[in-house]
C-alpha distance (Angstrom), angle and dihedral (degrees) to the residues before:
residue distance angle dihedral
X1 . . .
X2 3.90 . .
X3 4.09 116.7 .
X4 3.79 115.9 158.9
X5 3.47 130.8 151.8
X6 4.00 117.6 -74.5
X7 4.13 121.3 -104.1
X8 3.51 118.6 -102.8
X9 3.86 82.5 -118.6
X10 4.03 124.1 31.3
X11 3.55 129.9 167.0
X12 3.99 117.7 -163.7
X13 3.67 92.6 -154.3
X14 4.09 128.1 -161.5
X15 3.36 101.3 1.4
X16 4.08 137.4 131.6
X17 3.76 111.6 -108.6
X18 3.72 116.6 -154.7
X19 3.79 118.6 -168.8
X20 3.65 111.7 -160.3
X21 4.55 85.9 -172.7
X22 3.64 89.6 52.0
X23 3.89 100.0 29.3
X24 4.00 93.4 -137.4
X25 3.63 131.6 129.2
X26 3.75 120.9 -162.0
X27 3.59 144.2 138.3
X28 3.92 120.6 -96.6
X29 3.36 150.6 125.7
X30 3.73 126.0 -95.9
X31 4.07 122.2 -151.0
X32 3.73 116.0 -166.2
X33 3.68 119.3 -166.6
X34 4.12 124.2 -166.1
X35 4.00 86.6 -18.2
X36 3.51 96.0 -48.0
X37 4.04 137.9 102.0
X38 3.96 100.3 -102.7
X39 4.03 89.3 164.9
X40 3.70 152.6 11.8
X41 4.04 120.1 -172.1
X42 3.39 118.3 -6.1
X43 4.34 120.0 31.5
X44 3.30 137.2 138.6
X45 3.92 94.8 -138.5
X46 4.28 119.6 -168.1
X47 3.56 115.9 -78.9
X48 3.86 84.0 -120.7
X49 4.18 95.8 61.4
X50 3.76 109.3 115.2
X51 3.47 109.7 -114.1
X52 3.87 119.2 -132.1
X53 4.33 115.0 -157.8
X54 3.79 98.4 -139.3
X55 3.43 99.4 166.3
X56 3.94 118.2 143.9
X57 4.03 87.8 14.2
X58 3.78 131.8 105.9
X59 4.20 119.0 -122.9
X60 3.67 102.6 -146.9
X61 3.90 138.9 162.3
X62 4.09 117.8 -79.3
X63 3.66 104.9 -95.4
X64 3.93 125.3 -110.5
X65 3.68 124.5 -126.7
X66 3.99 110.4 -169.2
X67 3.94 87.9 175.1
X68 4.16 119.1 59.4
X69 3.15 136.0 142.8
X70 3.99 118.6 -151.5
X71 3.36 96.8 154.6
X72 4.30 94.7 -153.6
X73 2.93 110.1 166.6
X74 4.01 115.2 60.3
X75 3.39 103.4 -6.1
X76 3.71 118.5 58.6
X77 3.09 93.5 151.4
X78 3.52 97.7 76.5
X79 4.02 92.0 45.4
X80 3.80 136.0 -41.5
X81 3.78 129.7 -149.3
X82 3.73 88.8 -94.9
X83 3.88 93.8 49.1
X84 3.83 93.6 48.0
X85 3.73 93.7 41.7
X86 4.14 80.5 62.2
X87 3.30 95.3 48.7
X88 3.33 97.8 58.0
X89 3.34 112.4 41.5
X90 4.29 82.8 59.7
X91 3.63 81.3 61.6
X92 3.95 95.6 51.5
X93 4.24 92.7 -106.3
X94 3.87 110.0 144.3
X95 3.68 90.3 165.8
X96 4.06 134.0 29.7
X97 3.65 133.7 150.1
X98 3.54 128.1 -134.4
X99 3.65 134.3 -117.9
X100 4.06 118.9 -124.5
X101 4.15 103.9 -128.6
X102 3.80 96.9 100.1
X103 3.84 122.3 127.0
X104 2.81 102.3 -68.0
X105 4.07 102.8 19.5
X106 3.62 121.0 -105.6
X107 4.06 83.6 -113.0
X108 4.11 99.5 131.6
X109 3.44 150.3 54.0
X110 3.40 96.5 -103.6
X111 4.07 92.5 46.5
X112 4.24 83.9 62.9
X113 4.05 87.7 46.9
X114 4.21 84.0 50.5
X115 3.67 90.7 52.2
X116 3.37 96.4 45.7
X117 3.68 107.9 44.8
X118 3.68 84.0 48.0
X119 3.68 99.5 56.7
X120 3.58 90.0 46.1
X121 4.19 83.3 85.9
X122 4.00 97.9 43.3
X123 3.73 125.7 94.1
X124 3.47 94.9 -122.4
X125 3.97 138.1 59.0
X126 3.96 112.0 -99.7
X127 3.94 121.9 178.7
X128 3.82 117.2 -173.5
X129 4.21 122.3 -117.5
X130 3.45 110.4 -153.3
X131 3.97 136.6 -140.5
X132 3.61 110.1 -96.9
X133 3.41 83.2 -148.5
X134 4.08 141.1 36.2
X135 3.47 103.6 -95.6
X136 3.31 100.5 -3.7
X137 3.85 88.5 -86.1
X138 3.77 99.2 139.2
X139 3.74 95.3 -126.0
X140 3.93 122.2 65.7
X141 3.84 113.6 52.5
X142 3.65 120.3 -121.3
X143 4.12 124.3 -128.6
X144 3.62 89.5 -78.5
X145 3.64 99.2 178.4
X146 3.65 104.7 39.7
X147 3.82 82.8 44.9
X148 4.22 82.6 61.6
X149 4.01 94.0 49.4
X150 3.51 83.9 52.3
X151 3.87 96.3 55.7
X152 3.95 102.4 -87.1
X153 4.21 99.8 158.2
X154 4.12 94.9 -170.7
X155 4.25 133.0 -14.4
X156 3.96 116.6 -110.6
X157 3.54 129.1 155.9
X158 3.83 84.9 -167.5
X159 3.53 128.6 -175.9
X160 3.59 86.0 35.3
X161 3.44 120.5 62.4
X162 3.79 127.8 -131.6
X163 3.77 94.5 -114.4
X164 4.11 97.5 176.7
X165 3.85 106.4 77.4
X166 3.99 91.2 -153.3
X167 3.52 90.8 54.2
X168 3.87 92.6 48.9
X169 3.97 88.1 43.0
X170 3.90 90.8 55.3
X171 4.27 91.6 44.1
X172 3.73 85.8 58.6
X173 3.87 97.6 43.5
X174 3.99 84.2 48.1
X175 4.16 95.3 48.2
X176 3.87 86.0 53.6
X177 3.58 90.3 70.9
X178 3.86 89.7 65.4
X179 3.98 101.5 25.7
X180 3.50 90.7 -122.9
X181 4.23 118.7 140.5
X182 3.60 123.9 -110.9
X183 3.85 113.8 -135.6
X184 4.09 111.7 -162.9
X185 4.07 115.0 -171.2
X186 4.01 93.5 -120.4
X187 3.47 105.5 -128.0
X188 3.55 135.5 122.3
X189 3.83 98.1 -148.6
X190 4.18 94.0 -163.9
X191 3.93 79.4 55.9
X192 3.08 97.8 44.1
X193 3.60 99.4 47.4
X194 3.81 114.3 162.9
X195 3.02 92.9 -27.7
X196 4.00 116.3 157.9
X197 3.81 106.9 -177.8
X198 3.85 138.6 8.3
X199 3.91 99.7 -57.3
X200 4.44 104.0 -123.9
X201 3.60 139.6 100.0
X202 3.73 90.3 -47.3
X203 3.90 99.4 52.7
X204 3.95 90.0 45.6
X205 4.07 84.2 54.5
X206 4.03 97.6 48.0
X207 3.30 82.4 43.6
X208 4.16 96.9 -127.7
X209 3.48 126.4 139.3
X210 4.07 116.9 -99.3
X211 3.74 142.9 -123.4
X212 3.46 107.5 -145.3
X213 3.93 116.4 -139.5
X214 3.79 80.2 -129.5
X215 3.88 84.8 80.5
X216 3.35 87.2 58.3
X217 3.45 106.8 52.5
X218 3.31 97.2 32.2
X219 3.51 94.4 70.6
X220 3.92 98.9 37.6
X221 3.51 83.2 58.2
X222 3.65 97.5 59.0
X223 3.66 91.4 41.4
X224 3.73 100.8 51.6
X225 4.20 78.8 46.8
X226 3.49 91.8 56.7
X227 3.92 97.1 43.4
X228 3.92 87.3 53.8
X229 3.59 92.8 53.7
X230 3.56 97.1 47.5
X231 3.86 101.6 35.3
X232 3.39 95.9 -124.8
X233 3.80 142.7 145.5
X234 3.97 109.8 -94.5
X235 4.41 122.2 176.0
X236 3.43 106.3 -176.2
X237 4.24 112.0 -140.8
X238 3.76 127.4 -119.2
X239 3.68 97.7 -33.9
X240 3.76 110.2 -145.9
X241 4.42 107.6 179.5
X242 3.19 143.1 51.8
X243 3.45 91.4 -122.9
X244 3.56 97.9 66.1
X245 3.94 90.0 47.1
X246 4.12 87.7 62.4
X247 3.95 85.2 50.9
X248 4.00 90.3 48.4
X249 3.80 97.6 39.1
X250 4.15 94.0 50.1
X251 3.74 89.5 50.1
X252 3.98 99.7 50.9
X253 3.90 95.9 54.5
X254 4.23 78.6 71.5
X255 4.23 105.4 16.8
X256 3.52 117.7 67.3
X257 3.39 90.7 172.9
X258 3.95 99.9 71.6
X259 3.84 130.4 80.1
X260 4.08 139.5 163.5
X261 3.51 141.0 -163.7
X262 3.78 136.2 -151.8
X263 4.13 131.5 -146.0
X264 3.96 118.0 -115.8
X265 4.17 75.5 -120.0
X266 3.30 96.8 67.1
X267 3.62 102.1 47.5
X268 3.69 90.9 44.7
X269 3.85 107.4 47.7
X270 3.90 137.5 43.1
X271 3.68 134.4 -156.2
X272 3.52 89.9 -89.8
X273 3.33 94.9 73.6
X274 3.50 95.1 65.6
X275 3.79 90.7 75.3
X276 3.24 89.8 98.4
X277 3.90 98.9 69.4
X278 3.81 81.9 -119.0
X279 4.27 102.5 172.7
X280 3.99 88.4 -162.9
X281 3.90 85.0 63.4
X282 3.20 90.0 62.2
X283 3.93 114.1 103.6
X284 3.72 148.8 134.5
X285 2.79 122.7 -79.0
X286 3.68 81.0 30.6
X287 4.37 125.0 -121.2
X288 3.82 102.4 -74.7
X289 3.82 134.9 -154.0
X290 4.30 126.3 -59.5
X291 3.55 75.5 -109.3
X292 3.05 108.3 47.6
X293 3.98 86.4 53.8
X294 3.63 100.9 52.9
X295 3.44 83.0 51.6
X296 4.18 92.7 62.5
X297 3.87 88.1 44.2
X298 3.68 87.3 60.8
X299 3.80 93.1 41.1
X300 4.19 88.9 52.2
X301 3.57 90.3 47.5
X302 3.57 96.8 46.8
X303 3.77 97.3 50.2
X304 4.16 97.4 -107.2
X305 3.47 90.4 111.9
X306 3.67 111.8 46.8
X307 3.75 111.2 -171.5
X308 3.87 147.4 20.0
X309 3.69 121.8 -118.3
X310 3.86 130.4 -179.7
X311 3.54 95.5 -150.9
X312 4.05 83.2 -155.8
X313 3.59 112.1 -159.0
X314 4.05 118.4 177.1
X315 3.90 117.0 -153.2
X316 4.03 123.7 179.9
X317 3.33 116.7 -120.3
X318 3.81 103.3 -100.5
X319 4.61 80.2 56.5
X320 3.85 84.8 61.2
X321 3.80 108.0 27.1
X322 3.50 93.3 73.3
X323 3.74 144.5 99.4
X324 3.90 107.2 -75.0
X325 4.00 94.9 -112.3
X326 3.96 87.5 59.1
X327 4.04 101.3 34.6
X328 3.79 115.7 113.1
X329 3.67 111.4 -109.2
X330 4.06 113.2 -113.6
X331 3.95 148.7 59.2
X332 3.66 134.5 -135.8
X333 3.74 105.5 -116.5
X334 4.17 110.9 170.1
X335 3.35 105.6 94.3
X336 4.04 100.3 41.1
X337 4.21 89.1 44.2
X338 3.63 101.4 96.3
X339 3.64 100.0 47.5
X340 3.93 94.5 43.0
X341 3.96 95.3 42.6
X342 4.32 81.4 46.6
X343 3.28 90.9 53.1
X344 3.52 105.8 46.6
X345 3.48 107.1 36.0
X346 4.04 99.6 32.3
X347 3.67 101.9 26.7
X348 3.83 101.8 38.9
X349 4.36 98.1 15.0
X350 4.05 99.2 45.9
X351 3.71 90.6 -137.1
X352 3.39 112.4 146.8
X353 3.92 128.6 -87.8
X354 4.49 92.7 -125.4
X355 4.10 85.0 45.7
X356 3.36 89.4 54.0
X357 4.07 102.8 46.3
X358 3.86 76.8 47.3
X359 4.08 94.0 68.3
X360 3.95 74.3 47.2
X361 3.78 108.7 47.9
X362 3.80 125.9 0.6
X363 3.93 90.8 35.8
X364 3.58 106.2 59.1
X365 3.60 95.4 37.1
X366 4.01 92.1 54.3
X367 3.98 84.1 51.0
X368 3.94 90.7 61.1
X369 3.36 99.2 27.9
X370 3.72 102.6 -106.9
X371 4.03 120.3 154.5
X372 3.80 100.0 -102.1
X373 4.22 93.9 -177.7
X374 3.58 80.7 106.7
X375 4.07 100.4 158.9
X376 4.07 92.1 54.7
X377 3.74 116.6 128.1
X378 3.65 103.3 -99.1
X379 3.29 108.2 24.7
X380 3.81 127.5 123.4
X381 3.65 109.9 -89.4
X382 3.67 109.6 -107.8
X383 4.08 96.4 163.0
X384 3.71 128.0 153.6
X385 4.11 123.1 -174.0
X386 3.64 125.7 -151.8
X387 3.58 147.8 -170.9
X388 3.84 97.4 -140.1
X389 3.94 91.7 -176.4
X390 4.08 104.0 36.1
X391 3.28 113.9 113.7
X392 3.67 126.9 -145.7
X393 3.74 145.7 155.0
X394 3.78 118.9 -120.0
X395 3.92 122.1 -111.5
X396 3.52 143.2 -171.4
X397 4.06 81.0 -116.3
X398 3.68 80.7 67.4
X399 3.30 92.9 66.1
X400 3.79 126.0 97.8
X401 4.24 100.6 152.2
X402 4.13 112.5 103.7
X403 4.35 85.2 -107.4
X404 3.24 133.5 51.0
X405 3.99 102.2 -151.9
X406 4.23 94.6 133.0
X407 3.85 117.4 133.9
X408 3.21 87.3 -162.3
X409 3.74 100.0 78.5
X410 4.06 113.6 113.1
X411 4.10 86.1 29.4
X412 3.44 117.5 136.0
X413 3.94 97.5 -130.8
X414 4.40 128.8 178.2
X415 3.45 131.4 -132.3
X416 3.77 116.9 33.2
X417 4.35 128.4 -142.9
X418 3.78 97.9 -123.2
X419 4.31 91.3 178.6
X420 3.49 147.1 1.8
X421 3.65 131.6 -153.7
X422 4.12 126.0 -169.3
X423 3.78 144.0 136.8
X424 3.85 80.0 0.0
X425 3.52 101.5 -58.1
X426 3.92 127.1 119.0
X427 3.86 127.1 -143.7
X428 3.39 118.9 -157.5
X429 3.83 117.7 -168.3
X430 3.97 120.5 -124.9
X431 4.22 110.8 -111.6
X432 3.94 93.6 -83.2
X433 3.83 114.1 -131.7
């Protein structure tokens, strides 16, 4: 991996810029100046500006992550701010926010002036999600709007779900008062039970318990209820069934107010999969049916779902090499994203390469309110360029997270991140195998 600080003059040169704000494509040259975008087109830049060949690549906008894990503070060991901030800029992310259950929770004031002061060091733009509530205990309501002033981008108490609908009704009256979504980890935990893996066919076979996509829906559908009462903002987490789609999809054609995302996971893989005993495949919500998959490809394509989200979550190796019933749920997912969401949706789907960097730019930017007129003269350089049609198998060498717990290593993936740009600082991908 190469990251060193940016020139004080670089020219991508020859490539294809595609603008997911403005919805062009066009060839140009792009001058950045001190970290930020002093011209598109025509320049005369210095004689000194490092020159970068990017002939045959496409110049887009850094991608947005809405759904990391860093897991700063308590345990580093899994990732740090630092480690994460790696991580994604080799996956093209210029931007991500972070999710609140650290040790302790990101459930204060002070947590969001942590976060913060910390990121103010990494390569990378972080913004802090805080706890809906203290703790993360699901029942008293944390200092919502001093948590905004402070930085707080959305409220989540994920990984655990608000259970209590009263307590999820007055988090959502609360966030209103700032315009900031709520994002609730959909899961009905007496549903779900102990339930390790999608419950079907395949979990009666492997003989592990199941998590019905009932647990799922269940809960979205009391959520996006609740949001329409109380006219709030509501972004639905890594949706994993179809079920949950039908919920979403009925409730946008009157609520402009709700959105979702989905994981590169669970467009790629299906329960199936799983017969391997594979720990890294397990996640919540859990690896759902071939059918329920298609049914999120059509969903993406269609506009239900609006964004993609990692939903990276770092694990040691004694969390993941473990018997199934004991493994940590989760999977690190930033590096690999581009090439599986390319693959999948472009290669395989047809949809279109500017839709795509959409999910990956403009989208999840608009959700949290971040500008997304990324390619104006001016503006900080947040630029990511890809290799939409290389293909490549992912590695461990790939990796640059703390953990290592990706199922997608030995995948043949398409479309690689050839270099990064943020808070002047450059990536430069490693000659992929």
């Amino acid at each position: 991996m190469s990251l060193k600080n940016l020139s004080k003059h670089t020219v991508l040169k020859a490539g294809t810029l595609l603008d997911p704000y403005n919805k062009r494509t066009y060839r140009a040259d792009l001058w950045i100046k001190d970290g930020f975008i002093e011209s598109i087109g025509e320049f005369n830049a210095p004689k000194s500006a490092e020159i970068i060949d990017c002939k045959g690549k496409i110049i887009t906008h850094g991608f947005c992550d809405l759904h990391v894990h860093f897991r700063e503070p308590g345990r580093e060991d899994k990732e740090t701010l630092d480690t994460g901030s790696l991580s994604a800029m080799a996956g093209g992310f210029t931007r991500v926010c972070v999710m609140p259950n650290t040790n302790p929770p990101l459930d204060s004031p002070e947590m969001m002036n942590f976060i913060k002061e910390k990121a103010e060091k990494c390569p990378i733009h972080i913004h802090p999600i805080g706890a809906v509530t203290k703790a993360q205990n699901g029942k008293d309501i944390t200092e919502m709007a001093l948590m905004f002033k402070e930085g707080a981008v959305a409220f989540s108490d994920d990984g655990l779900p608000i259970q209590d609908g009263a307590v999820m009704r007055i988090a959502l009256e609360y966030s209103t008062l700032v315009g900031v979504p709520v994002i609730n980890h959909a899961e009905d935990e007496c549903l779900r039970s102990e339930g390790l893996m999608h419950e079907g066919i395949i979990s009666t076979h492997l003989g592990l318990p199941g998590n019905p996509d009932l647990a799922e829906s269940a809960m979205v559908h009391r959520d996006l209820e609740l949001a329409d009462f109380t006219g709030a903002k509501l972004h639905v987490p890594h949706v994993s069934s179809a079920k949950a789609v039908q919920h979403i999809r009925t409730m946008k054609r009157k609520n402009n107010n709700i959105t979702s995302e989905v994981t590169p996971h669970h467009l790629f893989f299906n329960d199936e999969a799983l017969r391997s005993y594979d720990t890294n495949l397990k996640v919540a919500p859990p690896i759902r049916t071939e059918s329920d998959r298609e049914v999120l490809i059509k969903a993406v394509k269609d506009g239900t779902i609006d964004c993609i989200a990692t939903d990276h979550a770092p694990h040691t190796l004694e969390d993941k090499e473990t018997t199934f019933d004991c493994a940590s749920f989760g999977m690190i997912g930033l590096e690999s994203a581009f090439g599986v969401v390319n693959k999948v949706l472009v290669q395989e789907s047809g949809m279109e390469l500017i839709d795509l960097i959409s999910l990956l730019t403009v989208n999840p930017r608009k959700i949290m309110g971040f500008d997304s007129d990324l390619f104006s003269e001016g503006a900080m350089a947040e630029i990511t360029v890809i290799d939409p049609d290389r293909d490549w198998t992912f590695d461990k060498d790939h990796i640059h997270s703390k953990s290592g717990n990706s199922p997608f290593i030995g995948k043949d993936l398409k479309g690689t991140v050839e270099l990064t740009i943020s808070t002047n600082s450059i990536y430069k991908s490693q000659i992929i195998k």
